[in-house]
C-alpha positions in Angstrom: 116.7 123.0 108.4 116.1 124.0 104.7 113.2 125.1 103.3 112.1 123.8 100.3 109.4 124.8 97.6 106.8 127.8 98.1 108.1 130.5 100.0 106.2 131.6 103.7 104.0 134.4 100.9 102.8 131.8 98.4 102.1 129.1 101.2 100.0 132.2 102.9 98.6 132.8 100.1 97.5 129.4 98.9 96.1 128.1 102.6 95.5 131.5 104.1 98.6 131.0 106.1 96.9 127.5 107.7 98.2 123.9 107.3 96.0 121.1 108.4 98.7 118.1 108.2 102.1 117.6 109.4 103.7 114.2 107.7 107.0 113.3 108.5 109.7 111.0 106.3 112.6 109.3 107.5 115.2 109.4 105.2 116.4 106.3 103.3 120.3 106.2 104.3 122.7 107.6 101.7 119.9 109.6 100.0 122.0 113.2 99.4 120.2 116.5 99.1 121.3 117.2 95.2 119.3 113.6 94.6 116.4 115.0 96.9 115.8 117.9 95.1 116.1 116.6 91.8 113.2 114.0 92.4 111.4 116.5 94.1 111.6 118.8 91.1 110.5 115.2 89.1 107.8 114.8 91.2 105.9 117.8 92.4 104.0 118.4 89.2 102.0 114.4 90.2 100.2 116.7 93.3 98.0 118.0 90.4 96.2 114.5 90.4 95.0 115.1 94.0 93.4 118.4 93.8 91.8 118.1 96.9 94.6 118.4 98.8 97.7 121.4 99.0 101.3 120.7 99.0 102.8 124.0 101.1 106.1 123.7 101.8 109.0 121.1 102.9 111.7 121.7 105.6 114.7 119.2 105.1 117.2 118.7 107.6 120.5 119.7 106.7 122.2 116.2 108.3 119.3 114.2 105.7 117.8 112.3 108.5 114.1 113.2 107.7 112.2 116.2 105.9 108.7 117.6 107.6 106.4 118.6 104.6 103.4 120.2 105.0 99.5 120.5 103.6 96.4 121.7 103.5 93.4 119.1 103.0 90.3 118.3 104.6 91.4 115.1 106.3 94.3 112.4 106.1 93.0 110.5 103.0 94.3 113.0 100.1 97.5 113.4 101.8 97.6 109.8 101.8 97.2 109.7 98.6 99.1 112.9 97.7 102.2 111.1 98.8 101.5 107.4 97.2 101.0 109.6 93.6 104.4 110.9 94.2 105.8 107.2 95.9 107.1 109.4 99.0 106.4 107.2 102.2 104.8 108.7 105.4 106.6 107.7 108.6 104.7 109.6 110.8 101.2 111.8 109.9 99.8 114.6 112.1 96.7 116.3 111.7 97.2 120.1 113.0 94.8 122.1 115.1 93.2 124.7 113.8 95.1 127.8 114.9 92.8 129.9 117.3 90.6 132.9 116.1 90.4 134.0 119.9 92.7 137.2 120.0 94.5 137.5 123.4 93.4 141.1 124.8 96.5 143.6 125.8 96.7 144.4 129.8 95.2 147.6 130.1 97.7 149.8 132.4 
């Protein structure tokens, strides 16, 4: 995988570390990662019309079969609309669990 966009300290910093969707793409065939990037580059500044909703980071596999991008928004709709502002499908959307504030306690010797 390659990562793509915000590095792990600005996506921490933006979400508190915590992404709320998961949306997967499929990959048109023939679609190179030198085009990708270059319509990504086109393209991010368009999330500014959704303000509800927090692009994070992209992971792009290296073979171009899909990319796994994800957000931070308070339910599916913004992403939805997040990706129709930027005309990026969504083959498959996740909502995330919350991560757990329960600590798990250390064995005590």
């Amino acid at each position: 995988m390659r990562l793509v966009g915000a590095t792990l300290d600005e996506v921490r910093a933006r979400a508190g570390g915590r992404a709320s969707h998961l949306v997967e793409w499929d990959f048109p065939a023939g679609l190179d990662m030198d085009t990708y990037l270059a319509r990504k580059k086109e393209k991010a500044p368009l999330y500014d019309q959704v303000p509800e909703v927090s692009f994070l980071r992209t992971y792009v596999r290296e073979d171009m079969g899909k990319c796994l991008c994800l957000y931070d928004a308070p339910d599916d709709a913004p992403v939805v609309r997040a990706r129709a502002v930027v005309s990026t499908r969504i083959d498959r959307l996740h909502r995330l669990a919350p991560p757990s504030d329960a600590t798990v306690a250390s064995p005590q010797p």
